[in-house]
N, C-alpha and C positions, 0 to 999 in steps of 0.2 A: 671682770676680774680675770687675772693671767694667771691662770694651773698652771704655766710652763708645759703645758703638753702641744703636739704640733697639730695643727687643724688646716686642713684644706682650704675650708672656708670659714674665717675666724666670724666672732661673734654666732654664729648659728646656732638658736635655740637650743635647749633639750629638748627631747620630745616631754619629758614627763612636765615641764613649764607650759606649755600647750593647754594643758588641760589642770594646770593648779589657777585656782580664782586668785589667789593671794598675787603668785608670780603675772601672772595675768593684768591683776590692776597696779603693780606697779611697773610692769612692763609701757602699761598705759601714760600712767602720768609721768613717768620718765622720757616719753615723746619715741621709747623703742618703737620699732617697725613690727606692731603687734598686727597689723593690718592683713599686711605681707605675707607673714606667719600664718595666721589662717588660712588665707585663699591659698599660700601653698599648702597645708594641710590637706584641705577639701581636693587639691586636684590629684595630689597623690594620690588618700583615701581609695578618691576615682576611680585613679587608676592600679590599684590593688585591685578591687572589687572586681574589675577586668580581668586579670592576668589570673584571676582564680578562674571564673568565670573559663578561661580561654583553657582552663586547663581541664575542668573537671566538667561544666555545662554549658558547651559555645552556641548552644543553642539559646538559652539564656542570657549568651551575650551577646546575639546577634540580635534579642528582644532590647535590651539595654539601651544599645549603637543607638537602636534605629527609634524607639522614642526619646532620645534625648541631643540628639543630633539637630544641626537647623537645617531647613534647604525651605528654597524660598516655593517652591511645591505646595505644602504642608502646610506653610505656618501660620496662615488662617486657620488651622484646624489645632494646630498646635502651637500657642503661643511660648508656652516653657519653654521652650527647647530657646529661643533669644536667651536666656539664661544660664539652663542645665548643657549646654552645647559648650559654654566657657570653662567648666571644670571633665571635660571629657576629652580625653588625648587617644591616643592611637594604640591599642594593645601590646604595644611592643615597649624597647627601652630607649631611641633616642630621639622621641617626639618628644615624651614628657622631660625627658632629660635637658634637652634645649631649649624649652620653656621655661621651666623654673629654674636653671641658672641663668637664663636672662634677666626675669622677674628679680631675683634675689641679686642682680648686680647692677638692676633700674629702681627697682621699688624701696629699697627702706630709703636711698636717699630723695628721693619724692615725697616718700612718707614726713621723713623729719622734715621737709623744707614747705608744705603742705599742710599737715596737720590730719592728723587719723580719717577722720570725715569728709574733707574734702578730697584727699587720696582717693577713698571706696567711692567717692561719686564720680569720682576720674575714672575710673577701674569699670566700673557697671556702665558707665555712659559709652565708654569707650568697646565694652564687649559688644552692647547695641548698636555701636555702629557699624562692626563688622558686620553683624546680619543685616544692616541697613547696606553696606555696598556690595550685596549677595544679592538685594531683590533690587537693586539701580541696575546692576549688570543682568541681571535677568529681565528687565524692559528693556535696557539697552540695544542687547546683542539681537540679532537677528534669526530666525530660524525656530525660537524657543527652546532652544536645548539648555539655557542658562537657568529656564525653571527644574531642572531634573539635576542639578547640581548638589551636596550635600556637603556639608564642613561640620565640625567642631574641634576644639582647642582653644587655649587661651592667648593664640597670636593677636586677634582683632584688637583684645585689651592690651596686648602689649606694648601695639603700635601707636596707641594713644598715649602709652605712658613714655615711647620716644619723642611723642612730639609735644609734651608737656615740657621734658628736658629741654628740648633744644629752646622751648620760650622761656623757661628758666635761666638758661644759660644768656639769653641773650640779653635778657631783662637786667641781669647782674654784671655784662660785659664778658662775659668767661670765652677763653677759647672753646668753639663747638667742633674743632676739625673731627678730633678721636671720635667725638657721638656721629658724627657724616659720616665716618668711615664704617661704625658700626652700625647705622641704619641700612648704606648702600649695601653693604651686607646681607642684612635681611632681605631687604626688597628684592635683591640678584637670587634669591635663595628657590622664588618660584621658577626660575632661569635655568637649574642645575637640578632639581628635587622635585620629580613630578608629583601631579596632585597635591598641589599647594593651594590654597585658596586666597589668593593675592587680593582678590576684591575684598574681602576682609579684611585685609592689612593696611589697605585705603582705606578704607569704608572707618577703623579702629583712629587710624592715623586723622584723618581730617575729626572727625568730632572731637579727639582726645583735645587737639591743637585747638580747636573753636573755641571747647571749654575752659583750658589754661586761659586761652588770652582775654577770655571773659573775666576770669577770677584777676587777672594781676593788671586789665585795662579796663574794659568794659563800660557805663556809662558814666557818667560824672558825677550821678547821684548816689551813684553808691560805691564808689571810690574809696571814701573814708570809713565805709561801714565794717564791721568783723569780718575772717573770712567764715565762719558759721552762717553770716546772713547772706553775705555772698555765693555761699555755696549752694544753700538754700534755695533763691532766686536764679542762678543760674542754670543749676542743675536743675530745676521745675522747666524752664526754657527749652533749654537742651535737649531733654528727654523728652516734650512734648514732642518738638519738633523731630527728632529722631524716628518716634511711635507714626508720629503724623504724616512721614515719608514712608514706612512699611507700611502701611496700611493701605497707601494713594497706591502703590506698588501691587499690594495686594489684591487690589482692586484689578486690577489690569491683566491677572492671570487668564491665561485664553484657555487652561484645564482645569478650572476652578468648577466645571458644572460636571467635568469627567470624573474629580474625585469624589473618594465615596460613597 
């Protein structure tokens, strides 16, 4: 509905819809980007609870950081943090800032063209891939300094949800330049902005992409099936496989008998 009032970024929720059930389930079944809406929520929340934290108990936020953070070190010992690492931004204002007006100018059209559920399995699958190209690049590199590395943010899921786009986009014919232009973007970003953790944005980008083209190709059998069962089936795949490459990963840490 148009109040004639001017808005930065139009359609953006109220805060007080958030948290009404009513506005909620019809947000739902009107195919809004209720999705979207939440995880930005939570990563705000996040990062509130931070910037209080940074002000009054940094001692408590440096207990926060560092159980909710990934690094491929740990995370035999700490699995949450594949997780709690996706809604944790950087104490300041223009990490999270440039996250969620990315997410908020990627995600509800994913959302609508996706469907709620298969969206959040894009979004989750894609955050486990960033910690999956944290612990590639930590067998990879040499020397082992790539196990002592630490990340969290929500770039890994972002980067899958650019490369959902670009299979969307292609699938329907649509010009992709602007989305190329706006990825090359990102990915130059660990080029200019140190401590960026680029293997996540790989790690985000390649699973996000697996998944999409799973849901809109994938076998022949299930081609004509819902995407609910689709998503279902895929995302079980997916995430196995995702889980089943940290783990082989995990495996192979040479300070796995140091910690602890």
């Amino acid at each position: 509905m148009n109040t004639g009032r001017f808005s930065l970024f139009p359609n953006t929720p109220r805060l007080r819809d958030l948290f009404d059930r009513r506005a909620l389930r019809y947000q739902w079944r009107s195919g809004d980007p209720v999705v979207t809406e939440v995880l930005m929520a939570l990563c705000v929340a996040a990062w509130a609870v931070e910037i209080v934290l940074r002000l009054f108990a940094p001692g408590l936020l440096r207990a926060m950081l560092g159980a909710g953070m990934f690094s491929p070190l740990t995370v035999a010992d700490r699995p949450w943090t594949l997780v709690t690492s996706m809604f944790l931004h950087e104490p300041g204002v223009w990490h999270i800032l440039f996250n969620m007006l990315t997410l908020w100018s990627v995600g509800p059209l994913l959302e609508r063209l996706m469907g709620h559920w298969a969206y959040l399995a894009l979004y989750v699958l894609s955050g486990l891939g960033g910690g999956m190209g944290l612990m590639v690049w930590a067998v990879a590199v040499p020397g082992g300094y790539g196990w002592m590395t630490a990340a969290y943010g929500a770039s890994g899921a972002l980067f899958g949800l650019f490369a959902a786009m670009l299979v969307a986009f292609r699938r329907v014919g649509a010009d992709i330049r602007s989305m190329l232009v706006w990825m090359a973007i990102n990915f130059a970003m660990p080029l200019v902005v140190p401590n960026i953790a680029w293997q996540a944005h790989v790690g985000g980008f390649v699973v996000g992409g697996a998944f999409a083209l799973l849901l809109t190709s994938g076998v022949r059998a299930l081609r004509g099936r819902s995407i609910g069962v689709r998503t279902a089936v895929y995302g079980v795949v997916v995430g196995v496989a995702v889980v089943a490459v940290i783990v082989l990963c995990a495996m192979a840490n040479p300070f796995a008998g140091l910690w602890g």
